[in-house]
Each structure stands twice: as structure tokens, then as C-alpha cells.
C-alpha positions as CSV (number, residue, x, y, z in Angstrom):
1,X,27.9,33.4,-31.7
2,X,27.9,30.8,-28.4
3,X,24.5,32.1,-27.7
4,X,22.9,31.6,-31.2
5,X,24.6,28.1,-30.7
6,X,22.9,27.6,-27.5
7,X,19.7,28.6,-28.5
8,X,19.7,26.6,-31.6
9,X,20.5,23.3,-28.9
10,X,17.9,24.6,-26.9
11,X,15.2,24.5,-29.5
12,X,16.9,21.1,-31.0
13,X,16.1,19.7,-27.6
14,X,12.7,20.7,-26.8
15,X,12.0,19.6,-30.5
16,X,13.1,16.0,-30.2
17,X,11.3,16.3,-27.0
18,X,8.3,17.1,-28.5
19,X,8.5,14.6,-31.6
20,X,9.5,12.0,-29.7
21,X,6.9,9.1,-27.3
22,X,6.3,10.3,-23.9
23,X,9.7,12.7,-23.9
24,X,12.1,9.7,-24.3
25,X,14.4,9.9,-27.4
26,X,13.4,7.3,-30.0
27,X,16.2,4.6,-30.7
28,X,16.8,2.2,-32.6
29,X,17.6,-1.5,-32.9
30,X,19.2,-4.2,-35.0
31,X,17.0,-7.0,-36.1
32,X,20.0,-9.1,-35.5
33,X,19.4,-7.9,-31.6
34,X,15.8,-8.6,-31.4
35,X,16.4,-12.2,-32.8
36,X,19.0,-12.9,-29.6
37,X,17.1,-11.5,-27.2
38,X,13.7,-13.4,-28.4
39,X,15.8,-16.1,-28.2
40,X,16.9,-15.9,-24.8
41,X,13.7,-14.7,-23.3
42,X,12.3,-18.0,-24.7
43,X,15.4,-20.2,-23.1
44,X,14.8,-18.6,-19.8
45,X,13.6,-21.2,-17.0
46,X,10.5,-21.2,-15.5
47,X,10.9,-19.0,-11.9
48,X,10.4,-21.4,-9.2
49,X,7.4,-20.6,-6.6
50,X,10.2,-21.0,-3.8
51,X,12.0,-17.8,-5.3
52,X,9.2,-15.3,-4.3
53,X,9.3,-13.9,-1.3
54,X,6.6,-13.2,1.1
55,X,6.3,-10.7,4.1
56,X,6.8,-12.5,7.6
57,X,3.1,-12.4,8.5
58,X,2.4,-14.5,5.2
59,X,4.9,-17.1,6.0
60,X,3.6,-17.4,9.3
61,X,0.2,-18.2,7.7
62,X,1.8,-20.5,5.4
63,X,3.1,-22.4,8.6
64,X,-0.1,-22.3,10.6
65,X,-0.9,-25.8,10.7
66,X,3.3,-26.8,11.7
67,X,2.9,-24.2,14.3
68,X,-0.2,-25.2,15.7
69,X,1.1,-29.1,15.8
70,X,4.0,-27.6,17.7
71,X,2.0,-26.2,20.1
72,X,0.0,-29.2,20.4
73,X,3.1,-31.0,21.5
74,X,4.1,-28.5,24.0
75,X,6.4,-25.8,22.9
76,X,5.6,-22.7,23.4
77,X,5.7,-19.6,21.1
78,X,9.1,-18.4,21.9
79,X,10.7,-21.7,21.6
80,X,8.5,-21.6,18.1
81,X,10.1,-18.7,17.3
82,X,13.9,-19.3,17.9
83,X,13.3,-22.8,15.7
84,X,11.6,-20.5,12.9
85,X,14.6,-17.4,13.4
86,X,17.5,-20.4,13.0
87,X,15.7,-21.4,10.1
88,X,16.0,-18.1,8.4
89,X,12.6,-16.8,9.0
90,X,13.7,-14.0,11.8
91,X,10.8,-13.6,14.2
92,X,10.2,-12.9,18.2
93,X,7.4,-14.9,20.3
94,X,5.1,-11.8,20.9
95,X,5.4,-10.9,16.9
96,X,4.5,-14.7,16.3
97,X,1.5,-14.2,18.3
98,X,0.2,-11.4,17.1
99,X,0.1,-12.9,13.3
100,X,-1.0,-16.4,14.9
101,X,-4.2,-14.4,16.4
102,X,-7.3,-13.7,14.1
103,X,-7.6,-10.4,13.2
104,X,-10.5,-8.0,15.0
105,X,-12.8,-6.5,13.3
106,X,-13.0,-2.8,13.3
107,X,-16.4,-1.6,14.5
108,X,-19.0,0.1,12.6
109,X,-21.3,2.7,13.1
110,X,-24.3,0.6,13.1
111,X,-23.1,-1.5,15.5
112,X,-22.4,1.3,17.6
113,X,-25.7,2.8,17.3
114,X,-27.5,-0.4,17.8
115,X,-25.3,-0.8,21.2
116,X,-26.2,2.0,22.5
117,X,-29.7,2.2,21.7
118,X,-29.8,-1.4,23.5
119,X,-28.3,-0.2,26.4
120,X,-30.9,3.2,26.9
121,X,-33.9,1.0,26.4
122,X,-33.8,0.4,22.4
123,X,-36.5,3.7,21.8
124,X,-33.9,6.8,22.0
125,X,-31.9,6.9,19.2
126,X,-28.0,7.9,19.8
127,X,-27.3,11.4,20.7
128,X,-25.4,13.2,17.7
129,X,-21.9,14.7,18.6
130,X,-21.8,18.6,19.0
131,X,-20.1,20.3,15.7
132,X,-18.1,23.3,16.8
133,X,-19.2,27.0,16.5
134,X,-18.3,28.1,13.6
135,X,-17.1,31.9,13.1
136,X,-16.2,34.0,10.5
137,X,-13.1,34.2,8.5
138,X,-11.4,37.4,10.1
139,X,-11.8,40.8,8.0
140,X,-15.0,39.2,6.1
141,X,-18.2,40.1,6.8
142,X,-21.4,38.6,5.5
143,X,-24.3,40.7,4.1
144,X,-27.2,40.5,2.3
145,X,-27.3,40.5,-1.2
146,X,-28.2,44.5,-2.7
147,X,-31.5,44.8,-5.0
148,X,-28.7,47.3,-6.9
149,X,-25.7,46.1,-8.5
């Protein structure tokens, strides 16, 4: 009998499973509910801009122009940084560098071809890279095809 009454559970399950949206069971709720919460979605303040947060390399960005008026006067990155980490932005002088420099530019393979055609005399064109020797997969051996099936 405890297995007819699992099976039955079983196939109770795996029907509201299949009857229901996207496998979640289908509930319901009081109009009463939806009235309060429309209510309180509506009397819920604006979220200020100050509340997002940014990564470390954004608010440095942000603070660019401070920064570079800092420098301007003389301090130097790491005493940049130790007045940004008490002010709750934790960063090092060799971090604040590197998001202070402009970013490089990855090369391309134009640029690389064009190099080093310039540099053999701008007529050869680059030398392509050797592919390796290919071999066949072990215990296979390639034929040709039979005129008889």
C-alpha cells in the first residue's frame, strides 16, 4: 500500500509540474494584497544616484579632474591615495596609477602586417606561421573510396 501511495505522489508531482508555468507551482493571491503592495511600491522614494555603487576604477574616473588638480599642486599619487583610502574609497598609489593612465590599445593584425612589411622594404608580404604536421588518429587509416559497396 506505501508504494501505490508513493507512486500516486509521484505522478501528482510531475503532473502539477507539468500543468504549471515554467515548473513553479501556481499560487494565489488576495486582491486585498495586491492593493497594499501597489500602494507601497507607489510610496517608495525615488533611489538616490549616491546609493549605487561603482567599481574603484569608475570612481577614480569620476575624480579625474580632483586628482589631476592635486597633482598639479604637488602631491603625489600615494599621498593621493591615502587621502582617497581615509575617505572610504580603499586604494594604493601604483593601483591609482594604473586607472589614472589611458588605456593601450591592443594591436591588430593589420598593423602588424603593415610593420613588418615596412620594415623588409614594403614589397614582401609577412611570412605565414608554420601549422603543425598533422597525423592520423591512431588505429584509423584512410583509404580510397571502393567503386563496390
Amino acid at each position: 500500500m506505501s508504494c501505490d501511495l508513493l507512486t500516486l505522489s509521484a505522478l501528482s508531482y510531475n503532473f502539477k509540474q507539468l500543468i504549471s508555468k515554467e515548473g513553479q507551482q501556481m499560487k494565489k493571491v488576495s486582491v486585498d494584497i495586491i492593493a497594499r503592495l501597489g500602494k507601497q511600491l507607489d510610496e517608495t522614494p525615488v533611489k538616490s544616484p549616491e546609493a549605487k555603487m561603482v567599481s574603484t576604477a569608475e570612481a577614480v574616473r569620476k575624480l579625474r579632474g580632483s586628482i589631476q588638480a592635486l597633482r598639479a599642486r604637488g602631491y603625489t599619487l600615494d599621498e593621493i591615495a591615502e587621502i582617497l583610502s581615509e575617505g572610504d574609497l580603499p586604494i594604493g598609489g601604483k593601483t591609482l596609477k594604473t586607472y589614472l593612465s589611458p588605456k593601450k590599445r591592443k594591436s591588430t593584425a593589420k598593423k602588424t602586417v603593415r610593420k613588418r612589411a615596412s620594415q623588409t622594404g614594403g614589397n614582401t608580404p609577412a611570412t605565414p606561421k608554420k601549422l603543425p604536421e598533422t597525423r592520423p588518429a591512431i588505429g584509423f587509416e584512410v583509404r580510397p573510396d571502393r567503386k563496390e559497396i
